[in-house]
C-alpha positions as CSV (number, residue, x, y, z in Angstrom):
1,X,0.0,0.0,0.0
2,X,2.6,2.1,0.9
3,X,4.1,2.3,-2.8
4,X,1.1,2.8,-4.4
5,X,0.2,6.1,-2.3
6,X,3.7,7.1,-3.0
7,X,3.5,6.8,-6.5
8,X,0.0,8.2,-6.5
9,X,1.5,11.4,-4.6
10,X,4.5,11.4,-7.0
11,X,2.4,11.3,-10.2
12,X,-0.2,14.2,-8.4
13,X,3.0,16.5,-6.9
14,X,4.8,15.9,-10.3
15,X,8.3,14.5,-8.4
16,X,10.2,11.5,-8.6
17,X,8.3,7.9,-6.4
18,X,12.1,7.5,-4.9
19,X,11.9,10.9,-3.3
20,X,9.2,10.1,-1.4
21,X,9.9,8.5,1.8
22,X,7.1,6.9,4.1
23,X,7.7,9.0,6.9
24,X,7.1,12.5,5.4
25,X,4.7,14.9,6.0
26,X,2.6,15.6,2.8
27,X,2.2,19.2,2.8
28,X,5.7,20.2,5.2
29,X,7.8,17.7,3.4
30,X,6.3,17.5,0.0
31,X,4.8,20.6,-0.2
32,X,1.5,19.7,-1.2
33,X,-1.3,22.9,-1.0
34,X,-4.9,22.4,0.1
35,X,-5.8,21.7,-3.7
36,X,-3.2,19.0,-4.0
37,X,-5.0,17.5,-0.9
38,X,-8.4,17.9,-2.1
39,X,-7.1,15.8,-5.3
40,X,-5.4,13.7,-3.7
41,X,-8.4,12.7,-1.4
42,X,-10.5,12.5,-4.5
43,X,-8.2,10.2,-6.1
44,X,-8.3,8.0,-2.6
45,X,-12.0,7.5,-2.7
46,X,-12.3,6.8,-6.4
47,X,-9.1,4.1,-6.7
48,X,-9.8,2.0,-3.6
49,X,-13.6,2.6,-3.7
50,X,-14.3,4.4,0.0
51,X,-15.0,7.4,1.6
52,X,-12.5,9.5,3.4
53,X,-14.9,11.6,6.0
54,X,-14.3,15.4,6.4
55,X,-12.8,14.4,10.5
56,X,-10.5,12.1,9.0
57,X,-8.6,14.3,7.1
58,X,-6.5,15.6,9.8
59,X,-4.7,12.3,10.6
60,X,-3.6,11.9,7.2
61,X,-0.5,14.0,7.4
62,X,2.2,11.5,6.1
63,X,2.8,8.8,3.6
64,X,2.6,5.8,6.1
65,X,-0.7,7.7,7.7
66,X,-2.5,7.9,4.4
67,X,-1.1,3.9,3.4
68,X,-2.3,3.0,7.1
69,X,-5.6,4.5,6.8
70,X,-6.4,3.4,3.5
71,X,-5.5,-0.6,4.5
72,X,-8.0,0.0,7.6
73,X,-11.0,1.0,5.6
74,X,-10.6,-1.8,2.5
């Protein structure tokens, strides 16, 4: 899971999957703006088929959050 939200970020922020690590913080580290995030969601909900709930957004700050949270809900 972990390398498929990585390269889903990569593709979205337009860098390199191997820059990515699973530790960093999507909008601090990657620099990722409040669009990017919105997209990024979007993309979430469509490709593994759930819904990410307006409350849950806040704990999906870093690669291994948004990998973690998306193997809990599938």
């Amino acid at each position: 899971m972990l390398q498929k939200v990585k390269t889903l970020l990569a593709k979205q922020l337009e860098m390199k999957v191997e820059d990515i690590a699973d530790d960093m913080n999507i909008i601090e580290d990657l620099g990722a703006d409040s669009l990017q995030i919105v997209e990024m969601l979007m993309t979430i909900e469509e490709k593994f088929n759930i819904v990410v709930p307006d409350e849950d957004v806040p704990e999906l700050k870093t690669v291994k959050s948004v990998a973690a949270y998306i193997e809990s809900k599938i």
